[in-house]
N, C-alpha and C positions, 0 to 999 in steps of 0.2 A: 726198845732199842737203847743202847746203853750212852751214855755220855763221857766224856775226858776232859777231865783240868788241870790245870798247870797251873804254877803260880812264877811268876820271873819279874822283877823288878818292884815289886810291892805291889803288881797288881795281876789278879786271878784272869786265867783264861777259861773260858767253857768252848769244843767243840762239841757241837750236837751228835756226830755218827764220827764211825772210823774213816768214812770217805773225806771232810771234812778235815779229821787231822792230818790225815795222809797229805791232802792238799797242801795246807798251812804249813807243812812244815817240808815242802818240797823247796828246793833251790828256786829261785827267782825266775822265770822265763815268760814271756809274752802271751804264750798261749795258755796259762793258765790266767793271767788276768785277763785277757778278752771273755776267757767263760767265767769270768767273777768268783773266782776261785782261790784267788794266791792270797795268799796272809798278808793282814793290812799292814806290817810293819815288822820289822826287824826285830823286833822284841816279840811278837808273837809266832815269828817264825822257830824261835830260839825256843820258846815255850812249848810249842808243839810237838819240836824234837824233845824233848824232855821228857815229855809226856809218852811220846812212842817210843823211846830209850826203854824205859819203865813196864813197858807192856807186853804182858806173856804172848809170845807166840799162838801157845791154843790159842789165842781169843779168835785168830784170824778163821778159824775152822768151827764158827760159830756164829760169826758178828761178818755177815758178807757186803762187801761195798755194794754189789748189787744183787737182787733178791734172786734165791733160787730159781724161784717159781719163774721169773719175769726172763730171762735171758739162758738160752742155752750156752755159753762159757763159764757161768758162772754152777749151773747142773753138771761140768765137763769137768772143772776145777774137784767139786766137793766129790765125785763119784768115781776120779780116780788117783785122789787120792792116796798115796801108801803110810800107811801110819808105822810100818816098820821101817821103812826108808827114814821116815819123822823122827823115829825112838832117841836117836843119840841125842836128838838137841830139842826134844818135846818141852824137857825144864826151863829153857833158857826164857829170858826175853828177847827183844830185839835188841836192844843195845848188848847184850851177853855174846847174842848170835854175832854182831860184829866183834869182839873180844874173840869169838872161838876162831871165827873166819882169818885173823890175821895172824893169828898164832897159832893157829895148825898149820903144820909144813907139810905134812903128806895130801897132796893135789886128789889121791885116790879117794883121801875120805870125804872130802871137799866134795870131789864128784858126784858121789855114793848118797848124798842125800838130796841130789835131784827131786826124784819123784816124791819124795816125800816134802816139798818145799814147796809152798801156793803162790804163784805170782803175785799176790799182796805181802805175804812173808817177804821177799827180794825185793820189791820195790822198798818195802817200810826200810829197809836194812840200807838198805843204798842211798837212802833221804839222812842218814846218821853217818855217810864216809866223806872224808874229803876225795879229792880227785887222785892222790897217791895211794889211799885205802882202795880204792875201783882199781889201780891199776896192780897194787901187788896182790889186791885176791884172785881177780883173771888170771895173769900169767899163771898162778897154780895150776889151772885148771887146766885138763886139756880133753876134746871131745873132738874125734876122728870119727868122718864120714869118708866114704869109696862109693866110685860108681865106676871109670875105668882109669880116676886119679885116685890116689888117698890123701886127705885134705885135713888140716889138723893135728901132724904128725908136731914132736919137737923141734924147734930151729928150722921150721918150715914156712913159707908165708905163699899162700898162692894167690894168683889175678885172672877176674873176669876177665877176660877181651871183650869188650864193647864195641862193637862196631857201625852203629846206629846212622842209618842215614834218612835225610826228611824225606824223601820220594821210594825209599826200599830198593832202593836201583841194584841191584846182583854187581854189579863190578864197581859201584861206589862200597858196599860192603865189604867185597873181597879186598880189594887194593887195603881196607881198615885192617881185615884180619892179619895181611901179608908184616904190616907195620907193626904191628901187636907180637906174632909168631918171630921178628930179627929179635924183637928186645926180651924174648922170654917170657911174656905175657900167652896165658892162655891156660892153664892148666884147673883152675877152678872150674871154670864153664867157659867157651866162647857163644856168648851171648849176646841176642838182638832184642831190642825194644822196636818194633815194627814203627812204622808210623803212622799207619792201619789198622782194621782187625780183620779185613779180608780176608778170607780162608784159604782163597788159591794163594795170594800173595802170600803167606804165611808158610804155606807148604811148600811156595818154589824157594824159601828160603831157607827154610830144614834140610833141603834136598840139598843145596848148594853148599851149606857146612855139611851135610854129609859126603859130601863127592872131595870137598877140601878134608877135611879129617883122616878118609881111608885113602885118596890118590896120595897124602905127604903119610901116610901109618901114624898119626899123629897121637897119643893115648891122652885121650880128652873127652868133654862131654859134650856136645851142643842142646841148645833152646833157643827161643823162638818166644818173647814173652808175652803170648797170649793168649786171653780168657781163659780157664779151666775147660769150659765148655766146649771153645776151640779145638782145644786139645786132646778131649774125647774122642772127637769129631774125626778130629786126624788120624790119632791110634785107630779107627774103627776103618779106614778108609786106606789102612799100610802104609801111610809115610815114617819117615824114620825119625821116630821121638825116643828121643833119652832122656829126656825131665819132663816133670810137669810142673809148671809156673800158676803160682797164683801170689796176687799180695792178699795180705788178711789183716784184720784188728781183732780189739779185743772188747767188742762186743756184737753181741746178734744184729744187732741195728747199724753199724757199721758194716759186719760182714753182709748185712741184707741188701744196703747200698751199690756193694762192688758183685752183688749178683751171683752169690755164694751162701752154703752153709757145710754144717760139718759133714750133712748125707753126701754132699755132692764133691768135697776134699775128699773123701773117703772111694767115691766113685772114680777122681780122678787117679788117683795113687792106685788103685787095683787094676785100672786100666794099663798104665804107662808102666809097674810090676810086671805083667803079664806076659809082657814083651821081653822082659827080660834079656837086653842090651850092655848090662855091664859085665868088665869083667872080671876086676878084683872089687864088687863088691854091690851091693843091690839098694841103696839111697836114692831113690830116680824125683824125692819133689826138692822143689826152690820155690821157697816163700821169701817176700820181701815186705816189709814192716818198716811202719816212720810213727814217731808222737807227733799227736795233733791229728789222724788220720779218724778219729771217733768224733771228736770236737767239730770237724770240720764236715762230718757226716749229720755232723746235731744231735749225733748219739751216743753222749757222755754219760747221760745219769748223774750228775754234778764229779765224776771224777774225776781227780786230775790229768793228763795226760802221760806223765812216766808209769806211773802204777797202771793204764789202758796197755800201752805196749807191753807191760809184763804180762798181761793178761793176753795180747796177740801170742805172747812164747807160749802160753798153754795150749794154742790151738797145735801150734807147730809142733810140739812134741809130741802131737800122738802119731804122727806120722813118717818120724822116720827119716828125717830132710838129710838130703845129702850140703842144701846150704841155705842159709835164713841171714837175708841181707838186710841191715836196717840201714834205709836211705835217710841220712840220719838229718841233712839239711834241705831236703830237695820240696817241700808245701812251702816255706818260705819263711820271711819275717813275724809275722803275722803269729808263729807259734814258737819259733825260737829267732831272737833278733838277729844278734850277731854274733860274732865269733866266739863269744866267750861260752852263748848259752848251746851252740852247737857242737863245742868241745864241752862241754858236761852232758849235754844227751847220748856223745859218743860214746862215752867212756861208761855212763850206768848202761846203755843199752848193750855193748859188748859183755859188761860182767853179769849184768842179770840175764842176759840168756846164757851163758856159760854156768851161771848157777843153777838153771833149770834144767841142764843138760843139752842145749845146743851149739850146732857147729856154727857159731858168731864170724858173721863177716860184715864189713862196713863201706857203705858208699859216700866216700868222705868227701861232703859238699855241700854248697847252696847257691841259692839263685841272685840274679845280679842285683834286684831290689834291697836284698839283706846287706847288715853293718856288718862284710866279713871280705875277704880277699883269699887270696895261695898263701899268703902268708901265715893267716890263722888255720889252711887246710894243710902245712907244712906242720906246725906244730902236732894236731891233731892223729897226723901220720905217724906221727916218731912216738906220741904217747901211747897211742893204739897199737904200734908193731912192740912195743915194748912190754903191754899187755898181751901179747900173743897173739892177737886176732889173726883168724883163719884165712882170711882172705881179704883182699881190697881191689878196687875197680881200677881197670886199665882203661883211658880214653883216649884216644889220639890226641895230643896237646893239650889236654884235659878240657879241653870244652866241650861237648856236645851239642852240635849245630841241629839234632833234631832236638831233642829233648830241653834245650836252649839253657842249660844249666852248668855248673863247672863243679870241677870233681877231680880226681887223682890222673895223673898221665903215665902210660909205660916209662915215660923215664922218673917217675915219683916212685915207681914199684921197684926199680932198678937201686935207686939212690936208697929206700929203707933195707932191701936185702942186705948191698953194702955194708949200709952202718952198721948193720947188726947183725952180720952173719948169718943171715937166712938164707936158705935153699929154698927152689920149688918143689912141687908134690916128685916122690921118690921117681916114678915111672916117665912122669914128663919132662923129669931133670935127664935121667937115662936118655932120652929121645934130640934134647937139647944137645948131650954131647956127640951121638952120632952123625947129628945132620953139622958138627960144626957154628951152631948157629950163637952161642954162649962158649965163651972161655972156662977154664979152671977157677978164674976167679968172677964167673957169673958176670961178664960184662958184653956185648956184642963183641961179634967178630968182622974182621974185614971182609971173608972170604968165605959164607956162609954157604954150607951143601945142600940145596932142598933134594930131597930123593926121586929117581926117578926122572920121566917126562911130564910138562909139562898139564897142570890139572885144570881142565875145564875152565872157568871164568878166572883162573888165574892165570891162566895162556900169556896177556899182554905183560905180565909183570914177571915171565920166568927169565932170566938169561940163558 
């Protein structure tokens, strides 16, 4: 196994493995030093980068943070591989590869070397950017997913509807979704986090965004986010699924934790396909991914946690996602403190999956224990919509009363459109203008038209 030295201030560094330098020279955040991992000091951080600056790409595709043999992500990583996807930038190092990254203007070539780029290649490259190199290489890029939105498009920006209640109550949800649907929220996914993982409960909850979806003609997706194995369950028993929801990391030992591997990702996506429910376009999974999510499984292998989440994009990419949300602040303190470390996990986790070829969406948040406020999720917003991310979470007032967390509000989704001229996904902006419910200039209306009579558990709130 090879070793790396730097030398910076008259005095030599030795890291032992590539895991090790990766580490040391990652930006400062909590959860690498709870796992004894972060560089002792400033000066070693700086040496490290230096050190990974300097280092050919191949190396990556030889010298694996974790062994073949031992984890299947990392057999996943090496075995597909594309080394023609590779070809234009095999010569480079890392620090080159960032030189080519910001000075290539064409987003398509950008794109185009996806599959040939290893989730430790993207990580190592993003441990060398500041926070304005992450955001003008992202906006480059752009990666469109469809299932019966298209998601990803230019000067587009779509929003989960979250309507999450602690009891699962059908008209505490719907009254969310109703709020969500005035301010234009909804066009990513309208999505539940249960508060359960009951299976009836689960299903009379699909059924009820399906009865709200087709009684308003609403062109959107619904989910229901729970267990993969749930949702086999459901597709086999004909309730009406349009995504399959799983969270995932990036290793075996993490994903063994949350009761998943790649056979059974694989079984879920053929199932929930099968069905075949969309209509401009067939993306039916949503994975959701956070750093610290391996660390806190105990199944790191000593690697850092930003280079782990690169490693969760590689699961994600064999599949197809129609959206891959990284809850960027939601495990807590404990792996990223406070605002500052949770706007630089935003920002490398939106561009390194966009380098891997994912549709990057972000749940811009944390929990009330963390040194962070709206104020640091205000920032966060405006640097990420300016990197073009896909999509961002709509919450009512942005709290979330189950999930006990705070995060983006319909009117935070409102206010980045705004600034920055974004429209919603093409089909759900069409729908926004005929119900009335969005002006010309994307703002609510007084006098909003929902179509139609009155739908099912939204009876009490039609006029």
């Amino acid at each position: 196994m090879p070793t790396y030295h730097s030398d910076c201030g008259g005095t030599r560094y030795r890291f032992d493995d590539l895991a090790r330098l990766l580490a040391a020279a990652t930006p400062l955040r909590s959860g690498d030093m709870l796992a004894g991992l972060a560089a002792a000091s400033e000066a070693e951080r700086v040496a490290a980068r230096w050190a990974l600056a300097d280092l050919p790409l191949a190396v990556f595709l030889d010298d694996l943070v974790i062994p073949y043999e031992a984890d299947e992500i990392s057999r996943l990583i090496v075995d597909r591989h594309d080394r023609a996807a590779f070809a234009p930038v095999a010569h480079l190092t890392v620090g080159g590869l960032r030189d080519w990254l910001l000075a290539e203007e064409d987003g398509a070539r950008i794109a185009a070397l996806a599959a040939g780029l290893t989730p430790e290649m993207v990580a190592a490259v993003s441990k060398l950017m500041r926070n304005q190199d992450l955001v003008t290489v992202a906006r480059k890029i752009r990666v469109v997913s469809a299932f019966r939105t298209t998601i990803g498009l230019p000067q587009r920006l779509s929003v989960r509807l979250q309507p999450n209640h602690p009891a699962d109550d059908p008209t505490g949800v719907a009254a969310a979704v109703l709020d969500g649907l005035l301010m234009g929220a909804g066009d990513a996914v309208i999505g539940i986090n249960p508060a359960g993982d009951d299976i009836g409960t689960v299903a009379t909850l699909l059924a009820m965004l399906d009865e709200i979806r087709q009684g308003l003609g609403i062109p959107t997706q619904s989910c229901v986010l729970t267990h993969i194995t749930n949702t086999i369950e459901l597709v086999r028993r004909g309730a009406p699924v349009d995504l399959c929801f799983q969270s995932i990391a990036g290793t075996e030992g993490a994903n063994r934790g949350f009761g998943i591997d790649l056979a059974l990702l694989r079984e879920g996506a053929d199932a929930t396909l099968a069905l075949d429910r969309g209509t401009v376009g067939g993306d039916v999974m949503y994975f959701e991914t956070g750093q610290g999510s391996c660390l806190s499984a105990e199944a790191h292998h000593g690697v850092d946690q930003q280079t782990l989440e690169c490693r969760a994009y590689a699961v994600a990419r064999q599949f197809r996602p129609l959206l891959v949300n990284s809850v960027v602040g939601f495990i807590g303190p404990e792996y990223l403190y406070d605002g500052k470390q949770i706007l630089r996990a935003a920002l490398e986790d939106h561009c390194c999956g966009k380098l891997l070829g994912l549709p990057m969406g972000l749940d811009i948040c944390y929990t009330n224990h963390a040194e962070a406020d709206q104020d640091d999720m205000d920032t966060i917003l405006t640097m990420v919509g300016v990197a073009g991310v896909n999509f961002i979470m709509g919450v009512p007032g942005a709290d979330d009363i189950m999930l006990g967390y705070q995060s983006t509000s319909f009117h935070d989704a409102l206010y980045i459109r705004e600034a920055l001229g974004l429209r919603p996904a093409p089909e759900f902006e069409a729908w926004l203008g005929r119900t009335g419910l969005l002006d010309a200039r994307g703002r609510p209306t007084d006098r909003p038209i929902l179509p139609g009579p009155a739908v099912g558990v939204l009876a009490p709130f039609h006029d």
